[in-house]
C-alpha positions, 0 to 999 in steps of 0.5 A: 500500500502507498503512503500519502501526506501533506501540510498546508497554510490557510493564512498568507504567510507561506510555510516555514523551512521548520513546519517542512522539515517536520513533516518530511521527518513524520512522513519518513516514519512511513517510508515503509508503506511504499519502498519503491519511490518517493517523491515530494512536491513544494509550493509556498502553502503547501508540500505533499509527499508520496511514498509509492509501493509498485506493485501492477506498474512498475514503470515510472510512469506511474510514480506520484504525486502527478505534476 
């Protein structure tokens, strides 16, 4: 099974290089979800990350998050 995490900022002020950093730590303990590939994607109100277990296709064509 894949594993799938983000943070967002609602307000105007972007994220901060600490409030990342922490989520990229959490979202490291479940690294074990998807061993195959990981890939985060970063904007000033938001980071999502993807950890991706291949199973059915395992080209990278398939790898997350979409961009």
């Amino acid at each position: 099974m894949c594993g799938l995490g983000g943070i967002f900022s609602l307000g105007y002020d972007n994220l901060q290089q600490n409030s990342i950093r922490k989520f990229k730590v959490a979202f490291d303990e479940i690294r074990h979800r998807g061993p195959d590939h990981t890939k985060f994607v970063q904007s000033d109100n938001y980071v999502l990350g993807h950890h991706r277990l291949s199973i059915v296709d395992r080209t990278d064509a398939s790898n997350q998050p979409f961009s």
